[in-house]
MIVOLO-503984 format. One record per residue (C-alpha): residue number from 1; residue in one letter; x, y, z. Coordinates in steps of 0.25 Angstrom, whole numbers. Last residue first. Layout:
residues N
<k: NUM; r: A; x: X; y: Y; z: Z>
...
This chain:
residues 285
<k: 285; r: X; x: 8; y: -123; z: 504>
<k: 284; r: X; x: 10; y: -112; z: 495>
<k: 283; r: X; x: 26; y: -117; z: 497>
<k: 282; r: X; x: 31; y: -106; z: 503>
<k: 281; r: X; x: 23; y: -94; z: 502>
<k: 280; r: X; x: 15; y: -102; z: 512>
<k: 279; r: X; x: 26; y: -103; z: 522>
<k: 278; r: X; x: 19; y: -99; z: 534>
<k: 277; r: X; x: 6; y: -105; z: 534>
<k: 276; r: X; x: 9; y: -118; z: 541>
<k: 275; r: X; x: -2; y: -117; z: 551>
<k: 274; r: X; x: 8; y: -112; z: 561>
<k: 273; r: X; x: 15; y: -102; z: 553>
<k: 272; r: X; x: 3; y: -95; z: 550>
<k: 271; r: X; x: 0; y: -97; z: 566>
<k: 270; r: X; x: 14; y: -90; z: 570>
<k: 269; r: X; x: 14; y: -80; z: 559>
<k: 268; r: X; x: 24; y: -82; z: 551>
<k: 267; r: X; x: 19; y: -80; z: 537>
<k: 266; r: X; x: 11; y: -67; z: 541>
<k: 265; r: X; x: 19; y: -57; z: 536>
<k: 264; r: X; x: 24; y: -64; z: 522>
<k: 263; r: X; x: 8; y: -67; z: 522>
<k: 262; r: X; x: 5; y: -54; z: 520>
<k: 261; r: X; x: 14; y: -52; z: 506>
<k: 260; r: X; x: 8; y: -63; z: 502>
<k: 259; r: X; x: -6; y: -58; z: 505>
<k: 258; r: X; x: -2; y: -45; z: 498>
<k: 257; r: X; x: 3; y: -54; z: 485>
<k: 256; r: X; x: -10; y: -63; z: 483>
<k: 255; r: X; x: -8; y: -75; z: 476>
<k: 254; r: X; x: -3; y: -81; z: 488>
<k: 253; r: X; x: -15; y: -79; z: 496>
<k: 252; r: X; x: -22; y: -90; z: 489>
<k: 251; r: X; x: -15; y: -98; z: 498>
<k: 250; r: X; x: -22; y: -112; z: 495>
<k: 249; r: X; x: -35; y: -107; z: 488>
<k: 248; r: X; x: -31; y: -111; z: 474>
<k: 247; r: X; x: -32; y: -126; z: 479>
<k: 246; r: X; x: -47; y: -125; z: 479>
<k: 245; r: X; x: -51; y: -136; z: 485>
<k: 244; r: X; x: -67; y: -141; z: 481>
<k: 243; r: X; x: -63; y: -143; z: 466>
<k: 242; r: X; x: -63; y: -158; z: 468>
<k: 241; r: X; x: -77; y: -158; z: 475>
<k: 240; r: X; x: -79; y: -162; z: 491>
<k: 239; r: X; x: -83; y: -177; z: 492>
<k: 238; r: X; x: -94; y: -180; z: 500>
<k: 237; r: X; x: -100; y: -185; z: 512>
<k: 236; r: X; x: -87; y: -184; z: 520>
<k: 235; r: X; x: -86; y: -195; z: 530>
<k: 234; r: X; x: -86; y: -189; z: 544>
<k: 233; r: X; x: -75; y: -191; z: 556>
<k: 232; r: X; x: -73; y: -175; z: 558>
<k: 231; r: X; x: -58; y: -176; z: 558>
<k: 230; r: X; x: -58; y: -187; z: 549>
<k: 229; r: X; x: -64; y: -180; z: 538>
<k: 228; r: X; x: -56; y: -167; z: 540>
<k: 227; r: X; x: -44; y: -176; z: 538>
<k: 226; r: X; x: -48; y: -182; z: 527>
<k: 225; r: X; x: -52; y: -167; z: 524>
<k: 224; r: X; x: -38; y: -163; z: 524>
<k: 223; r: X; x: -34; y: -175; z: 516>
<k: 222; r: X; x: -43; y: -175; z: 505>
<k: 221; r: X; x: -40; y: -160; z: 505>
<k: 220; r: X; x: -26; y: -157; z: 503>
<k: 219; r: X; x: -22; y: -143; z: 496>
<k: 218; r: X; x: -36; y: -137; z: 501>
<k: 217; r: X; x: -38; y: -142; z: 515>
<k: 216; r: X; x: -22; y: -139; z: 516>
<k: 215; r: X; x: -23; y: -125; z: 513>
<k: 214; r: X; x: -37; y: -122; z: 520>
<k: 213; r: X; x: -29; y: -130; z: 532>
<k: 212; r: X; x: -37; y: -140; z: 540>
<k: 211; r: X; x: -38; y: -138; z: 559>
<k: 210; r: X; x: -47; y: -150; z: 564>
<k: 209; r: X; x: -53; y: -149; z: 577>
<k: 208; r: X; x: -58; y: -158; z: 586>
<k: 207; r: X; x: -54; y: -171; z: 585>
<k: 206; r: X; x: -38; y: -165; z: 582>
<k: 205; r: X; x: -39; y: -160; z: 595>
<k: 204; r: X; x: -28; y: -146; z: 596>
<k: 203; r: X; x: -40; y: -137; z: 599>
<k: 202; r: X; x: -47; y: -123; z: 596>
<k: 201; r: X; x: -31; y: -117; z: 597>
<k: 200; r: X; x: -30; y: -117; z: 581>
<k: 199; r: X; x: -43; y: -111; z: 578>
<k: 198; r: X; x: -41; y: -100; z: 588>
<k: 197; r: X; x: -28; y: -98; z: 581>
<k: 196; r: X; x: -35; y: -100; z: 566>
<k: 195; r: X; x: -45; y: -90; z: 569>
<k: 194; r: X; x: -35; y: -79; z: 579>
<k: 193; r: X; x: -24; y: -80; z: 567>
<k: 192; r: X; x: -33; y: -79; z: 555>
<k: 191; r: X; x: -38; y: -65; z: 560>
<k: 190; r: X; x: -25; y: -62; z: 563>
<k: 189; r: X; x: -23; y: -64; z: 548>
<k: 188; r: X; x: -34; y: -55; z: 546>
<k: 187; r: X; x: -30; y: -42; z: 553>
<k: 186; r: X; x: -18; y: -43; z: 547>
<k: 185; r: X; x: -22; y: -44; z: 533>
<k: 184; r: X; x: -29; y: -31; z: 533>
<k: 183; r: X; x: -43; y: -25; z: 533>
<k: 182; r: X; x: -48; y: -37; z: 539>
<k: 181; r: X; x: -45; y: -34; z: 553>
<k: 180; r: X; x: -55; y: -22; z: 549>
<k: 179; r: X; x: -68; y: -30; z: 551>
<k: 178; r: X; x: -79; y: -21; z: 557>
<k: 177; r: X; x: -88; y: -19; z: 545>
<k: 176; r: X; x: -84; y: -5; z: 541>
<k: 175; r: X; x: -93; y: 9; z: 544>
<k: 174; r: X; x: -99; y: 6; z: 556>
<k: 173; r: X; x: -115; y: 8; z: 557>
<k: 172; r: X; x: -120; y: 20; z: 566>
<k: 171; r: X; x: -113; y: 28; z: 557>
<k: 170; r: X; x: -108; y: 43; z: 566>
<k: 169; r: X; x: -118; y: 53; z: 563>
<k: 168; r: X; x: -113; y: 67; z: 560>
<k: 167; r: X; x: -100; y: 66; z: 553>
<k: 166; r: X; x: -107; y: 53; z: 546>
<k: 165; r: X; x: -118; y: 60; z: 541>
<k: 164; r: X; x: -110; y: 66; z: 530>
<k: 163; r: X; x: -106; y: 51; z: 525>
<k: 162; r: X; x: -120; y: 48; z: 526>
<k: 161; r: X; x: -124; y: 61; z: 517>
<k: 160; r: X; x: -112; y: 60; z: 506>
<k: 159; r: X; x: -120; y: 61; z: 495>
<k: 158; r: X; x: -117; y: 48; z: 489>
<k: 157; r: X; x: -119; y: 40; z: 502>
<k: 156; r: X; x: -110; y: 34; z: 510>
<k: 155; r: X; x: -114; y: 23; z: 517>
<k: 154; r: X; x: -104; y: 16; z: 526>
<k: 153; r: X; x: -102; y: 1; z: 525>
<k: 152; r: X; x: -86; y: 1; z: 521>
<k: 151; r: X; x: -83; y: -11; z: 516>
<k: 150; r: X; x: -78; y: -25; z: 524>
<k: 149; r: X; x: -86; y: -34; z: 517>
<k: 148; r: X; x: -75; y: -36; z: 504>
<k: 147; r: X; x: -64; y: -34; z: 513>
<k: 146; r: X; x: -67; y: -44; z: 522>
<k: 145; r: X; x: -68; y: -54; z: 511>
<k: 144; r: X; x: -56; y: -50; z: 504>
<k: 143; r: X; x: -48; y: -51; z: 518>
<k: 142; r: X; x: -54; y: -64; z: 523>
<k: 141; r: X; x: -49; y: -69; z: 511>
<k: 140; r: X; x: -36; y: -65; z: 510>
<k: 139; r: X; x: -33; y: -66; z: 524>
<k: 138; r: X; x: -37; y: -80; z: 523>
<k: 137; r: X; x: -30; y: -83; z: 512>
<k: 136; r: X; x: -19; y: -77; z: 521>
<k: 135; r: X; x: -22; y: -83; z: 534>
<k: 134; r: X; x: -19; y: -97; z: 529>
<k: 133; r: X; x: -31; y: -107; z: 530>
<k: 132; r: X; x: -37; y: -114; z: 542>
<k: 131; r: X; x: -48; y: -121; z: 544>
<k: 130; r: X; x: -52; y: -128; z: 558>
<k: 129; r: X; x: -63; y: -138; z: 558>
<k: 128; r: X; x: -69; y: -141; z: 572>
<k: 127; r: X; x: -78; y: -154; z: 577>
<k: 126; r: X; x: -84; y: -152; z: 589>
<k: 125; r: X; x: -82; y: -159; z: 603>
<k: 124; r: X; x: -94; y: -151; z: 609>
<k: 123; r: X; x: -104; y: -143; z: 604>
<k: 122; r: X; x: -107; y: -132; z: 613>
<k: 121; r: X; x: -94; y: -131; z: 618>
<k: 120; r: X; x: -84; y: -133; z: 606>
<k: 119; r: X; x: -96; y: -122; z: 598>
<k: 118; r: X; x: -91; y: -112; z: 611>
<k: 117; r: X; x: -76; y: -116; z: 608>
<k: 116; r: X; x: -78; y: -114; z: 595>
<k: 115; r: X; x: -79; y: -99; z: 594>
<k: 114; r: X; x: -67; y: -94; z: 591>
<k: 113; r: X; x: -66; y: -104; z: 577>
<k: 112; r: X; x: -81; y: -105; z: 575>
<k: 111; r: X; x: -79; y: -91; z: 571>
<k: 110; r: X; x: -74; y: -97; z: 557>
<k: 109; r: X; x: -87; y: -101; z: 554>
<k: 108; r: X; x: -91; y: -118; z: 550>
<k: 107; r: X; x: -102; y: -126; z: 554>
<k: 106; r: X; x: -104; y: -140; z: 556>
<k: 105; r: X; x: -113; y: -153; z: 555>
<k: 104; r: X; x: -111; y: -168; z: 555>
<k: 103; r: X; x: -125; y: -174; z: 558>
<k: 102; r: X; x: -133; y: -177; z: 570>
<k: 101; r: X; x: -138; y: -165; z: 575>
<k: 100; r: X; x: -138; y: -166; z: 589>
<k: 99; r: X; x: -133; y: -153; z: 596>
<k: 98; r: X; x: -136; y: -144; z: 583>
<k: 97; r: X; x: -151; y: -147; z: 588>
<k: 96; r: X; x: -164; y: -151; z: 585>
<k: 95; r: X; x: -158; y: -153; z: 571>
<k: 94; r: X; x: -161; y: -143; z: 559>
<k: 93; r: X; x: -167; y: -147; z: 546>
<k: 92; r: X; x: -171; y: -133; z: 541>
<k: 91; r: X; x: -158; y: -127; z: 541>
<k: 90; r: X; x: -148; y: -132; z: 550>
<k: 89; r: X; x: -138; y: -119; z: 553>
<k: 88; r: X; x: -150; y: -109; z: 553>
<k: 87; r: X; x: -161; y: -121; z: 560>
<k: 86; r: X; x: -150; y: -119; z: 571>
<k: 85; r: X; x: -158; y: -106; z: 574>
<k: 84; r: X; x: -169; y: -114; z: 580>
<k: 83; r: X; x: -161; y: -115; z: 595>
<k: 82; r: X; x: -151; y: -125; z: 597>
<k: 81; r: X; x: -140; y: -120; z: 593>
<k: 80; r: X; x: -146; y: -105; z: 598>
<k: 79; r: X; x: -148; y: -111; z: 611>
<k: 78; r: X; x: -133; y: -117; z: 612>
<k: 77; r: X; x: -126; y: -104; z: 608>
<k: 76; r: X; x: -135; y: -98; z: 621>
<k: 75; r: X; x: -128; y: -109; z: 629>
<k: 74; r: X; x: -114; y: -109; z: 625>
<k: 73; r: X; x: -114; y: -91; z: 626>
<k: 72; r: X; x: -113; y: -92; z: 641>
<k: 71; r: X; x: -102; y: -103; z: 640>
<k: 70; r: X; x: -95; y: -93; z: 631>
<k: 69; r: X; x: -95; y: -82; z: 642>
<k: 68; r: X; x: -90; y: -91; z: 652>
<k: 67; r: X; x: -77; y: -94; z: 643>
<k: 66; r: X; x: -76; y: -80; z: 644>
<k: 65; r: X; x: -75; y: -74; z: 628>
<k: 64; r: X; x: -61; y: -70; z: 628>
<k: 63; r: X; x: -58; y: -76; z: 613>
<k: 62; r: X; x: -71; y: -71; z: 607>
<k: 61; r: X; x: -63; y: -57; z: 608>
<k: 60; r: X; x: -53; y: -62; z: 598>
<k: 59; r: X; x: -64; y: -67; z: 586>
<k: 58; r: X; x: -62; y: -52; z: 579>
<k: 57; r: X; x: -67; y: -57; z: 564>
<k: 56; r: X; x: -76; y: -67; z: 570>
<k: 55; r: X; x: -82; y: -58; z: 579>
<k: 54; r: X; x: -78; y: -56; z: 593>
<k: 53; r: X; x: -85; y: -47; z: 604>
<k: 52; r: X; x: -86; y: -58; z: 615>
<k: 51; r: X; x: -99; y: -62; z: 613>
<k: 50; r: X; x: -99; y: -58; z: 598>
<k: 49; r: X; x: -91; y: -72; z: 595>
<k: 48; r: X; x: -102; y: -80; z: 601>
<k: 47; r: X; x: -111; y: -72; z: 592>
<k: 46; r: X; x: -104; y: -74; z: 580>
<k: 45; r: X; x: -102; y: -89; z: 582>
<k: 44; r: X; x: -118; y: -90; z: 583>
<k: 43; r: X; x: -122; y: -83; z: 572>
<k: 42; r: X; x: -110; y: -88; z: 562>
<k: 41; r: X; x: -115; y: -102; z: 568>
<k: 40; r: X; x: -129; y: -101; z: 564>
<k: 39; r: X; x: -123; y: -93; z: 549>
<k: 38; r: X; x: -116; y: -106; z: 547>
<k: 37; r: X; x: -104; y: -104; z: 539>
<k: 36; r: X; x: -101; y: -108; z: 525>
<k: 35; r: X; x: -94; y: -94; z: 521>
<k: 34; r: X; x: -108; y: -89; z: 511>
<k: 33; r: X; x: -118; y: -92; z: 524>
<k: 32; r: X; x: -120; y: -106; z: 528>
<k: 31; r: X; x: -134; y: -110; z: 536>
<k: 30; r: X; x: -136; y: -124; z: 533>
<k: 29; r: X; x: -126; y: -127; z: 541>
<k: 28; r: X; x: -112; y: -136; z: 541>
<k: 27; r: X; x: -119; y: -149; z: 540>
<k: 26; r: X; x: -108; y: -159; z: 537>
<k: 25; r: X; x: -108; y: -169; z: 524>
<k: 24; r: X; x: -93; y: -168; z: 522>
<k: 23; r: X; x: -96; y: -160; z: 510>
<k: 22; r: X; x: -102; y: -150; z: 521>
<k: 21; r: X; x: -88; y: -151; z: 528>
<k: 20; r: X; x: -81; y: -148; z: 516>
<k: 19; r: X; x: -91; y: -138; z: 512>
<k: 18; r: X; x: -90; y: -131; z: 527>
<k: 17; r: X; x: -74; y: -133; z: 526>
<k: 16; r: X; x: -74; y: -124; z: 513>
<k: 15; r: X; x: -79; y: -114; z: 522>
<k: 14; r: X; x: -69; y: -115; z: 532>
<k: 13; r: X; x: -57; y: -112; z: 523>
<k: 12; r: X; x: -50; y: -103; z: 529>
<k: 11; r: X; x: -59; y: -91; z: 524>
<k: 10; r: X; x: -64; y: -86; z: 539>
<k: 9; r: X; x: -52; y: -92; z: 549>
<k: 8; r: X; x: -57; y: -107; z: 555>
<k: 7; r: X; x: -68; y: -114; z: 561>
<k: 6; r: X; x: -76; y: -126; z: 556>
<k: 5; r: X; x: -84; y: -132; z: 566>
<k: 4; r: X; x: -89; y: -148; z: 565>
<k: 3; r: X; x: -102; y: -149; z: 573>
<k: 2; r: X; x: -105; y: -160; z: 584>
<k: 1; r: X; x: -114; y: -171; z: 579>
């Protein structure tokens, strides 16, 4: 079966997909680290990225990668699909192949969002699930967990001896992980515009892609995933629990003064406004 994709903005919602779609009885990797993403995808997505200098925190350069220099890197993606590796996403029973395992499978990283045209190539007429959520929840999340990481990774001793050396000796090692568009809100909502841009521009097929709102996903479920359902023409195995919505989690950012106050900057932005994001302090909606 061809794969279902998840792409979308880090913390828009794309994890809670995985458990939706796992509910629904896909296979979305036996290898999920802690945000539900494959680490054989992670692998191979960041590599495709590093080709043309991009990571998944400065995707622009991946945008002028030749479209010769991506057929280059089809067939040597196609090796390590088919190589022993897949035993990562698949565990121990692994297929012969990811090219005819028979049942509904997936996997979700938010850098599927730049490269997709390389998985549209080497798959085929694959199933895609866009999330998006607005940028200041995002922001707000990003921004925590960023800041958390983020931390100074010198080593200053008590007596002072390293930090002596450093007027000698240069560190070999940098002294900050490299992720300064996080230090302010800026940097991160333009973030949130090149994902959900390049999300928006993939295609306008409705048999291909699906685009959900985090707000609406979580204000109207049944019908959201109705729609979900359709999309990808499978009968959920399960029921999802109750609980499984947290209502709380709709514009969060509200409670939050210094994000209000950003928001009053950003409210119309041409894509905020697009994706019905502009009058929030409105009507909470």
């Amino acid at each position: 079966m061809k794969p279902i994709i998840v792409i979308g903005m880090h913390r828009s919602g794309t994890s809670m997909m995985v458990k939706i779609l796992e509910n629904f009885g896909v296979f979305m990797g036996n290898d999920k680290e802690h945000n539900e993403e494959s680490l054989f995808f992670i692998e191979l997505n960041d590599w495709i990225l590093n080709q043309s200098y991009a990571s998944w925190d400065d995707p622009e350069n991946y945008k002028y990668l030749s479209d010769g220099a991506k057929e280059t890197l089809i067939p040597i993606i196609k090796n390590r699909l088919n190589s022993y590796h897949r035993k990562k996403y698949f565990g121990r029973k692994q297929p012969t192949s990811f090219f005819n395992y028979d049942l509904p499978w997936g996997w979700k990283d938010p850098r599927n969002t730049f490269t997709i045209d390389i998985w549209q190539k080497i798959f085929g007429d694959v199933k895609i699930i866009h999330l998006y959520r607005n940028p200041l929840d995002v922001i707000a999340s990003l921004y925590k967990r960023e800041k958390r990481q983020n931390k100074n990774i010198g080593n200053p001793t008590r007596t002072g001896i390293k930090k002596k050396l450093y007027g000698i000796r240069l560190p070999k090692k940098n002294l900050f992980l490299p992720i300064f568009r996080f230090s302010n809100y800026y940097g991160l909502f333009n973030l949130w515009k090149e994902y959900v841009s390049q999300s928006l521009s993939i295609s306008d097929d409705s048999k291909k892609i699906i685009h959900i709102s985090y707000e609406e996903l979580i204000s109207n479920p049944q019908e959201i995933i109705s729609e979900l359902t359709a999309f990808l023409e499978i009968e959920p195995k399960n029921t999802l629990p109750k609980d499984f919505f947290n209502i709380k989690r709709k514009n969060a950012f509200l409670n939050n003064p210094e994000l209000i106050a950003f928001y009053e900057k950003i409210k119309n932005d041409e894509l905020v406004k697009k994706l019905n994001y502009g009058n929030i302090g409105d009507n909470n909606g």
